[in-house]
C-alpha positions as CSV (number, residue, x, y, z in Angstrom):
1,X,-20.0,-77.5,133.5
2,X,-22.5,-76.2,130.8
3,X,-21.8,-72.7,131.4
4,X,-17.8,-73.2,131.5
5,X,-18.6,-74.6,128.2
6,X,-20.3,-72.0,126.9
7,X,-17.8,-69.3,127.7
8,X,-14.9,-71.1,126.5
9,X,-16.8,-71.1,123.3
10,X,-17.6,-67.3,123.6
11,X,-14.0,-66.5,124.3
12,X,-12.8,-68.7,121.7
13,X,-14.9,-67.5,119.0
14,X,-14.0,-64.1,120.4
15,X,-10.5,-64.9,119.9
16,X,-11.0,-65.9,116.6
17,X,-12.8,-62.7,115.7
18,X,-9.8,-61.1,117.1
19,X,-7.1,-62.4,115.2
20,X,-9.3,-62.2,111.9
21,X,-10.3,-58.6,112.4
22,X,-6.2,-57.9,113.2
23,X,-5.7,-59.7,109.9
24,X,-8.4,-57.6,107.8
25,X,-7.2,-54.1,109.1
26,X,-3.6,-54.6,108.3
27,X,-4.9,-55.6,104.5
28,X,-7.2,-52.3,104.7
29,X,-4.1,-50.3,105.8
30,X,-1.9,-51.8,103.1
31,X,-4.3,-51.6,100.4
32,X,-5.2,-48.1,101.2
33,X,-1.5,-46.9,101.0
34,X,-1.3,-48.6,97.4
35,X,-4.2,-46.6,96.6
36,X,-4.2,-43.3,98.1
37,X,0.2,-43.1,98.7
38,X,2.5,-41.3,96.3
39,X,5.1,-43.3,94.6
40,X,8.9,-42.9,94.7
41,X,11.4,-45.3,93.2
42,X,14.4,-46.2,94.7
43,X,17.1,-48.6,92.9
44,X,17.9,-52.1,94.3
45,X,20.4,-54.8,93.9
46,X,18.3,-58.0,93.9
47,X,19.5,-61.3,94.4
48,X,16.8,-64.4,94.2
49,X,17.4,-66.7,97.5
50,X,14.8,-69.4,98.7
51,X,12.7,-69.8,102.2
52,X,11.3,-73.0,102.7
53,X,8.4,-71.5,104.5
54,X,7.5,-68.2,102.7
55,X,8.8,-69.4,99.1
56,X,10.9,-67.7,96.5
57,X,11.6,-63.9,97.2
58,X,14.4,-60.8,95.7
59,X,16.4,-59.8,98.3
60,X,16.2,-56.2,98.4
61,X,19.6,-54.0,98.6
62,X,18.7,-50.2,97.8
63,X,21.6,-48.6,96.3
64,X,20.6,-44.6,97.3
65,X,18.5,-45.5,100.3
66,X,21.7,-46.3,103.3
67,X,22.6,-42.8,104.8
68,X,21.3,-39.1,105.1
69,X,22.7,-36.3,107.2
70,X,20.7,-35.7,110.6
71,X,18.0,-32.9,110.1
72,X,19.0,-29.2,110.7
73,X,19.1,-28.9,114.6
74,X,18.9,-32.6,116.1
75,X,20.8,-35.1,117.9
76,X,21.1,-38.5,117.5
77,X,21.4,-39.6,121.2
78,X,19.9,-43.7,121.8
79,X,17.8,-43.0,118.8
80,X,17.0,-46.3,117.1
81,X,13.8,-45.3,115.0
82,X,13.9,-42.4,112.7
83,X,11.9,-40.8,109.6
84,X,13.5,-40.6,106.6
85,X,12.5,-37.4,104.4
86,X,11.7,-38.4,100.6
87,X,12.5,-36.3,97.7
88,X,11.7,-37.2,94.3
89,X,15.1,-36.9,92.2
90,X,15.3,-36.9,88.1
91,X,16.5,-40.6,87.6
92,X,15.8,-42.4,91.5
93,X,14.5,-40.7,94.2
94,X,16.4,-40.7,97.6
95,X,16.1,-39.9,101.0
96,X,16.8,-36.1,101.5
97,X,17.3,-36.2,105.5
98,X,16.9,-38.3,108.5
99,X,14.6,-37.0,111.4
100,X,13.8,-38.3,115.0
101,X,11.0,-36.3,115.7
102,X,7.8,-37.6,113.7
103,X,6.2,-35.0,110.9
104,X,3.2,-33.7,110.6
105,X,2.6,-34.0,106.8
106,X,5.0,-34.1,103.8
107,X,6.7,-37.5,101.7
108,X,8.2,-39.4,105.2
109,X,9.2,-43.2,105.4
110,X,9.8,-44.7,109.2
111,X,13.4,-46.5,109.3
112,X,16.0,-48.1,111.4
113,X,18.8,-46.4,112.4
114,X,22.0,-48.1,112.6
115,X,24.6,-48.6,115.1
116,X,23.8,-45.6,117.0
117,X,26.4,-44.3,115.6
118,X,27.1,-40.7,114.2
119,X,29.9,-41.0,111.6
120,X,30.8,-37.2,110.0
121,X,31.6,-36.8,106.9
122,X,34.6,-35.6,105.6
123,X,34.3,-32.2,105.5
124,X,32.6,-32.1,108.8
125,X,30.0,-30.0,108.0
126,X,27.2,-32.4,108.7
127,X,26.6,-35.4,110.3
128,X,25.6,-38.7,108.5
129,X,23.1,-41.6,110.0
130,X,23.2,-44.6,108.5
131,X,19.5,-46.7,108.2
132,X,18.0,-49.6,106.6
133,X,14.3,-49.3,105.1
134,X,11.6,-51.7,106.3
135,X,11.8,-53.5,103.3
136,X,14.5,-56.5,102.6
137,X,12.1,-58.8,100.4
138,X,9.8,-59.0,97.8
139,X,7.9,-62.3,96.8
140,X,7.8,-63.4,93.2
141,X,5.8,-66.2,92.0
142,X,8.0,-69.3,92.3
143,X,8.3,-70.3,88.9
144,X,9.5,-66.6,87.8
145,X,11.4,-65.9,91.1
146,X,14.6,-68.2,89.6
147,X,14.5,-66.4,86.0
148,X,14.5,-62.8,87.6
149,X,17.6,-64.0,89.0
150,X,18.4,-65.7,85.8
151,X,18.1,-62.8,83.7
152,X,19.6,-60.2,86.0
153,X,22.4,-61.9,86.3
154,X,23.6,-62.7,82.7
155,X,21.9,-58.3,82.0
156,X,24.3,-56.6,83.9
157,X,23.4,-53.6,82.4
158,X,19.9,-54.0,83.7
159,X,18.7,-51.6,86.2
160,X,15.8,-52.2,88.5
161,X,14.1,-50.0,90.5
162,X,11.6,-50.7,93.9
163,X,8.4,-48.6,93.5
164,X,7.0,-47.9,96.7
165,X,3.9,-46.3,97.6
166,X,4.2,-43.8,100.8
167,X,1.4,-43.2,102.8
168,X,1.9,-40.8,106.8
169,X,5.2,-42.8,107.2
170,X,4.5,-46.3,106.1
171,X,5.1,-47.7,103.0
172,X,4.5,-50.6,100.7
173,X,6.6,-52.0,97.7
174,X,4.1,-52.0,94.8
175,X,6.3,-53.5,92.1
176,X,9.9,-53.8,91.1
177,X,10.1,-52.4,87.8
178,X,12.7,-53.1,84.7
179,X,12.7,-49.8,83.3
180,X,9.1,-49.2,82.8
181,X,8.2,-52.7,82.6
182,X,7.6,-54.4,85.9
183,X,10.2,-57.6,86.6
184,X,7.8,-60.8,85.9
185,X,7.0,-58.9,82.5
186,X,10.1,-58.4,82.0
187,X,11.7,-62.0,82.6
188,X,8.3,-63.6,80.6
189,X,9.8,-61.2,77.5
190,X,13.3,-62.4,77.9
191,X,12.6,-66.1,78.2
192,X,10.5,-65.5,74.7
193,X,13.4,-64.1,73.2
194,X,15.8,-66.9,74.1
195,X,16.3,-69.8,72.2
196,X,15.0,-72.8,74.1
């Protein structure tokens, strides 16, 4: 009885070792693309809904991140997972291509495809896959959360933008930013500037 014990305790506290060390490397991994990744900005359409269990969060929309034509040469056939080329642009940057075949190096963000579905475009000469980036929310503190929505709403002239940092095909959303000024800034200024 002592040594069953014993070894439940060794297996639990192995367990527990488990689960904290899975814990610690996905915060290395995430830190270390903040750090070391290269930033491109993409512009979003946020809206400010609540989750009762993770708190107050935008909703992410990306306005020039939804389709790319297939890289030169490949099919789409079953393909559900896909790498989006990055390019940085003057104003946003966007996704130049979509590839199924993983690269080696370059500016490369792993997405869902679609539908499974190639649609052409008009003129035929290439084919277009639609995809969604792995990133839908970002968390806001809950007391600014409401006024980002606030302010965005009655600004409709306001653009926001997602920076993310990119790191070998995983990426992070380091701040959305209000110009050059990121959102919570931005929404602390705007409350200052109303009357009260």
């Amino acid at each position: 009885m002592k040594n069953y014990k014993l070894i439940l305790g060794i297996v639990f506290g192995a367990l527990c070792l488990a689960q904290i060390g899975v814990v610690l490397f996905q915060i290395m991994s995430y830190e270390k693309i903040l750090k070391e990744g290269e930033s491109f900005y993409f512009k979003v359409l946020p809206l400010d809904p609540y989750d009762p269990f993770r708190g107050r969060y935008v909703t992410l929309r990306f306005e020039n991140a939804t389709k790319a034509p297939i890289a030169q040469g490949q099919s789409k056939e079953n393909q559900s997972l896909g790498y989006a080329i990055l390019e940085h642009q003057e104003k946003f940057d966007s996704v130049k291509e979509i590839t199924f075949i993983k690269p080696q190096m370059g500016n490369f963000l792993e997405v869902n495809v679609k539908n499974n579905k190639l649609r052409n475009t008009q003129n035929n000469t290439s084919s277009m896959v639609y995809f969604s980036l792995p990133y839908d929310r970002f968390y806001m503190r809950e007391d600014i959360a409401p006024k980002a929505e606030k302010v965005l709403r009655l600004r409709s002239g306001v653009e926001v933008k997602a920076k993310l940092k990119v790191l070998n095909g995983k990426g992070v959303i380091e701040e959305l930013l209000v110009g050059e000024i990121p959102l919570s800034e931005y929404v602390l200024l705007e409350a200052s500037k109303s009357p009260q």
